[in-house]
C-alpha positions in Angstrom: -17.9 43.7 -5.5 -20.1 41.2 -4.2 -20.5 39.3 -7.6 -16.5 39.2 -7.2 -17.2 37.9 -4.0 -19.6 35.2 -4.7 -17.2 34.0 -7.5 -14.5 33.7 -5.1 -16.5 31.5 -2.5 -18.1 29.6 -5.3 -14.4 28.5 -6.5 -12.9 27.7 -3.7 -16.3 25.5 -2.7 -15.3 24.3 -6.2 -12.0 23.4 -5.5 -12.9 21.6 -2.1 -15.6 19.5 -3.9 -12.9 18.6 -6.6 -10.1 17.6 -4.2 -10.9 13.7 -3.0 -8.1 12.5 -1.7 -7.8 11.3 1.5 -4.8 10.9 2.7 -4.1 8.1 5.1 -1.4 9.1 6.7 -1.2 13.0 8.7 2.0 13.5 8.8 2.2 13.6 13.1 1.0 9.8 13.9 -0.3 6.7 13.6 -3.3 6.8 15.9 -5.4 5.7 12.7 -3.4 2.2 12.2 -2.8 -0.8 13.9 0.5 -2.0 14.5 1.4 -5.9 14.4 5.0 -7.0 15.1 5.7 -10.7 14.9 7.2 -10.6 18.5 5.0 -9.2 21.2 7.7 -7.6 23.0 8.2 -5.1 20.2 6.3 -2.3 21.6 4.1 -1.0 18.2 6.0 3.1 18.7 9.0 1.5 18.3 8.2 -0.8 15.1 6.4 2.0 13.1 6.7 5.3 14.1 7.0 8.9 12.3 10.1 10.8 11.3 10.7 13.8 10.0 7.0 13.9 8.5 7.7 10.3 7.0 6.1 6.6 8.2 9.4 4.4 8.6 9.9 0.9 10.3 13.0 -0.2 10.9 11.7 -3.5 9.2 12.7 -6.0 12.0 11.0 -8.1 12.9 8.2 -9.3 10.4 5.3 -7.6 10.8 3.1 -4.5 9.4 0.7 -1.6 10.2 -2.5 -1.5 8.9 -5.0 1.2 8.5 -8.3 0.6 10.9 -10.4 1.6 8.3 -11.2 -0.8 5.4 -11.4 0.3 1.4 -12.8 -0.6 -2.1 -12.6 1.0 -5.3 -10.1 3.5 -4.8 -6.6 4.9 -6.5 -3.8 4.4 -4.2 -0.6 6.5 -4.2 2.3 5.9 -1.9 5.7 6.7 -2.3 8.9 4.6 -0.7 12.4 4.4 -0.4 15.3 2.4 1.4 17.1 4.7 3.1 19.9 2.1 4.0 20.6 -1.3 2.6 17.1 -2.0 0.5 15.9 -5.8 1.1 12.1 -6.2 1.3 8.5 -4.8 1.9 5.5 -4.6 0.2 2.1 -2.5 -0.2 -1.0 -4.6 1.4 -4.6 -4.5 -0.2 -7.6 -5.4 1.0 -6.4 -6.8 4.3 -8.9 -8.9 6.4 -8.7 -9.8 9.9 -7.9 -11.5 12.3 -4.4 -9.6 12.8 -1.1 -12.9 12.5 1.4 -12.7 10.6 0.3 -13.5 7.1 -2.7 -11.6 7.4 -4.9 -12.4 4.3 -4.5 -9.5 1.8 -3.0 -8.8 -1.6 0.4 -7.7 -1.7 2.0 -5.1 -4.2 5.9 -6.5 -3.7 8.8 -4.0 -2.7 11.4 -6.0 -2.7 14.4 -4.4 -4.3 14.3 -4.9 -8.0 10.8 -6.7 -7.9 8.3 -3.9 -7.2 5.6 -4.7 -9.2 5.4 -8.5 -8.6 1.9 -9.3 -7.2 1.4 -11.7 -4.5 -1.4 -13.4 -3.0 -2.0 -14.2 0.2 -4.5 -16.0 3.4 -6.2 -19.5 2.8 -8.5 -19.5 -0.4 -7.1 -15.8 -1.3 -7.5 -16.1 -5.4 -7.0 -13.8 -8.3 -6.4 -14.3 -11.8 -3.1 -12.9 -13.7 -2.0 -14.1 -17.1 -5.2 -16.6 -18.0 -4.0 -18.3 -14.6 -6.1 -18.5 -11.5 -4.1 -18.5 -8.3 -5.1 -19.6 -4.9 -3.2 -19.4 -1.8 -2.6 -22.1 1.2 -1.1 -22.3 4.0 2.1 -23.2 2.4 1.6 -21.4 -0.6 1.6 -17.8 -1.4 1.8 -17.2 -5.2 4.0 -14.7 -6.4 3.6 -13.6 -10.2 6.5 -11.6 -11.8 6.2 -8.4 -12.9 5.1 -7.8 -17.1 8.5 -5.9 -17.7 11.8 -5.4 -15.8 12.4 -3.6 -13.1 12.2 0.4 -13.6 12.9 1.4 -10.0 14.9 4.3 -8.8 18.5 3.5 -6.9 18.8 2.7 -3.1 17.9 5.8 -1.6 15.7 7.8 -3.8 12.3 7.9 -4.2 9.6 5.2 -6.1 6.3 6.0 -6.5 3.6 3.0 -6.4 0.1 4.2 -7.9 -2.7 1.1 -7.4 -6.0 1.2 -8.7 -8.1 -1.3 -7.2 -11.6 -1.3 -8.9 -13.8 -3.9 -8.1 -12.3 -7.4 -8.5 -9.3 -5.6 -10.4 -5.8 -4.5 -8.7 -3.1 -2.6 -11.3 -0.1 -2.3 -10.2 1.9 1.1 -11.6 5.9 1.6 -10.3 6.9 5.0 -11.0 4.1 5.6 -13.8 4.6 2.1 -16.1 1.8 -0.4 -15.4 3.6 -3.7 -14.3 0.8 -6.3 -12.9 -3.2 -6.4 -13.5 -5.1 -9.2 -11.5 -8.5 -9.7 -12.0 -11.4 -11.8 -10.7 -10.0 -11.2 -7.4 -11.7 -12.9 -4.4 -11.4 -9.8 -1.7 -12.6 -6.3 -2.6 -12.4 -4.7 0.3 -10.1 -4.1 3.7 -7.3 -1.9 5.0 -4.3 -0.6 3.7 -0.9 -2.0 4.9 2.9 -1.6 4.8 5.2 -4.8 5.8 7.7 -4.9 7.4 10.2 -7.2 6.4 13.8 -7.2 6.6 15.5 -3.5 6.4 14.7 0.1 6.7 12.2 1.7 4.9 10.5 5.0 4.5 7.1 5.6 3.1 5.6 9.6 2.2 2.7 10.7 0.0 0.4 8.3 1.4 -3.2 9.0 0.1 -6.6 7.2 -2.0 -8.4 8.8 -4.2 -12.2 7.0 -4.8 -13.3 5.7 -8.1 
C-alpha cells in the first residue's frame, strides 16, 4: 500500500514538473496587463475587458493590452476569432516601452485573410525575412506577406496562432501551417500584446510554453 502510495505522489509530482505552461491570461481579469487606448477618455475596463471566460475588445479605438511582464524564448499559443464583422488585429512580440501608440514590438498580423503576415515595428526595429533585412521608421512599418495563402477559419470560428520565438527567431504558425520565419531579429525580449484595431474580437487559450 505505501509503495502504491509513493507511486501515486511521485506521478503527479511528475506531471506538475512536466506541465510548463503558463498561461497569461486567468480566465477572471486583466490585473496582470496594461491597457493603452489611443484616446484617454476610454477608461482601460471598457476597452479590454473579460467575457464569458474570453479577453475581447471591442477594437475601437486603436490601441492594445499588454502583459506587464516581459518574455524570451518561449512557444506562444493563442487562439482568436471575430465574433462580428472581422477587420483587423494582430498578436504583439517582444513589446518595449514607453507605452504610444505604435509601441515598438513585432507584430504577428490578424487581419482578416492575412494572419500570418509579419510586421515590424518602433524606430530601428529590424529583422530579416526572405534574404531581406527590414527596418522600421517613423513612417515605415514593413509588412512582409505571408509564404502561402491564407488558411484561416470563416468569420466567427476559431484560429489558432502558435509562435515560437527563440532567440533572434519569430515563426509564425496559423492553425498548425508555418506561414512567416524572421530571423536576426533586433528585440528578443518584452511583453505580450493584442491590438486593437478596428472591430470586435475575441481571444481564449492564451498561454507560453518556455524553450
Amino acid at each position: 500500500m505505501k509503495k502504491l502510495l509513493f507511486a501515486l505522489i511521485l506521478l503527479g509530482i511528475l506531471a506538475a514538473c512536466g506541465d510548463k505552461k503558463e498561461y497569461l491570461f486567468n480566465g477572471k481579469d486583466l490585473d496582470n496587463w496594461v491597457i493603452y487606448p489611443e484616446d484617454n477618455s476610454i477608461q482601460p475596463e471598457d476597452f479590454f475587458y473579460v467575457k464569458d471566460g474570453m479577453i475581447e475588445t471591442p477594437g475601437v479605438p486603436l490601441g492594445y493590452a499588454r502583459t506587464k511582464k516581459e518574455y524570451s524564448n518561449y512557444k506562444l499559443h493563442v487562439e482568436w476569432r471575430y465574433p462580428e464583422e472581422p477587420v483587423n488585429s494582430g498578436i504583439m512580440l517582444h513589446v518595449n516601452t514607453p507605452d504610444m501608440i505604435w509601441i515598438s514590438h513585432y507584430q504577428g498580423q490578424l487581419k482578416y485573410q492575412n494572419a500570418g503576415d509579419f510586421i515590424v515595428h518602433g524606430v530601428g526595429q529590424s529583422a530579416t525575412l526572405n534574404d531581406t533585412v527590414y527596418t522600421s521608421t517613423a513612417n515605415d512599418k514593413p509588412l512582409i506577406a505571408k509564404m502561402h495563402p491564407t488558411n484561416e477559419t470563416p468569420a466567427g470560428e476559431w484560429n489558432s496562432y502558435d509562435i515560437v520565438c527563440n532567440g533572434t527567431t519569430i515563426e509564425l504558425y496559423v492553425n498548425g501551417l508555418l506561414q512567416n520565419v524572421a530571423t536576426d531579429c533586433s528585440t528578443t525580449k518584452g511583453g505580450i500584446g493584442l491590438q486593437a484595431e478596428g472591430s470586435k474580437i475575441q481571444f481564449r487559450n492564451f498561454y507560453i510554453e518556455p524553450l
